[in-house]
C-alpha positions as CSV (number, residue, x, y, z in Angstrom):
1,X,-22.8,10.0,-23.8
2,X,-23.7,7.5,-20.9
3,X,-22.3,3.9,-21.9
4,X,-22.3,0.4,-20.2
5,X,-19.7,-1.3,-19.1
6,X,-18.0,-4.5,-16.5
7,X,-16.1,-3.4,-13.5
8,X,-12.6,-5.3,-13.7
9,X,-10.7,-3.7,-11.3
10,X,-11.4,-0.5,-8.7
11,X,-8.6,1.5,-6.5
12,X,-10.1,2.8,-3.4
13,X,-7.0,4.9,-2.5
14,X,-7.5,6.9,-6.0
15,X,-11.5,6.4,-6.3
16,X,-10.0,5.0,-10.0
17,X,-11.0,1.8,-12.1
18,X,-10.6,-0.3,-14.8
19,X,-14.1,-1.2,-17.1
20,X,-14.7,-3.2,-20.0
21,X,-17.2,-1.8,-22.7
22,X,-20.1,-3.5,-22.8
23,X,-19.7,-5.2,-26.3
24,X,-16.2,-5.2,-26.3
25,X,-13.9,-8.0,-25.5
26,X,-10.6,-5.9,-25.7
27,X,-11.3,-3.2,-25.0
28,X,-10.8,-1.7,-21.5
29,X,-10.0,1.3,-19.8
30,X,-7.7,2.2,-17.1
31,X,-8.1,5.1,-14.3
32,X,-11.5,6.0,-15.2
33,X,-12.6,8.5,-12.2
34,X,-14.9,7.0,-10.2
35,X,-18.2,9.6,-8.5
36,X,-17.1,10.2,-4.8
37,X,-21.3,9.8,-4.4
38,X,-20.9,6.2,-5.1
39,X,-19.4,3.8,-2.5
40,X,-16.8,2.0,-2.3
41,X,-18.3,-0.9,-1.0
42,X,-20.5,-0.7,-3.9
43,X,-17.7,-1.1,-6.5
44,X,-17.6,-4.9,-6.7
45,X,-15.4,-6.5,-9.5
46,X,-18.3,-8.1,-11.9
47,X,-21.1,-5.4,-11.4
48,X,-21.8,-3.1,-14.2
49,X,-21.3,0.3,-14.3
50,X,-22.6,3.1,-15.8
51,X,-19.8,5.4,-17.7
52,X,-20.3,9.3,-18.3
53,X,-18.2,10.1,-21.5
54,X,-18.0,14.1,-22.5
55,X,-15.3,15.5,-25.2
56,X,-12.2,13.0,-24.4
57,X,-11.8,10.0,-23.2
58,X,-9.5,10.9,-20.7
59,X,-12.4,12.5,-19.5
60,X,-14.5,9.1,-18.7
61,X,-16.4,9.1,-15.2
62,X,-18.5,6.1,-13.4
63,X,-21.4,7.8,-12.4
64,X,-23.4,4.6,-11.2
65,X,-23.7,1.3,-11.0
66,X,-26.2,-1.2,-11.3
């Protein structure tokens, strides 16, 4: 499942980040992986982001952004 969401926060050194669900006010997650194919000058606090979930959450990757 693909799912929207608001950069609030990226670490370059980890290619990690922090996203808010689209929809969501509180609820965000923390060390997302982030795709090595994207970057890092693209990951600009504010832009949205598009966020590949499979079985767990822990699991979560950005795979784009837009």
């Amino acid at each position: 499942m693909i799912k929207k969401a608001i950069l609030k926060a990226f670490d370059a050194t980890n290619y990690t980040a922090t996203v808010q669900l689209e929809g969501s006010l509180s609820l965000w997650l923390t060390n997302v992986k982030v795709s090595r194919g994207i970057p890092s000058g693209e990951m600009v606090v504010g832009r949205g982001v598009a966020v590949l979930f499979l079985t767990n959450p822990e699991d979560a990757l950005i795979v784009g952004v837009f």
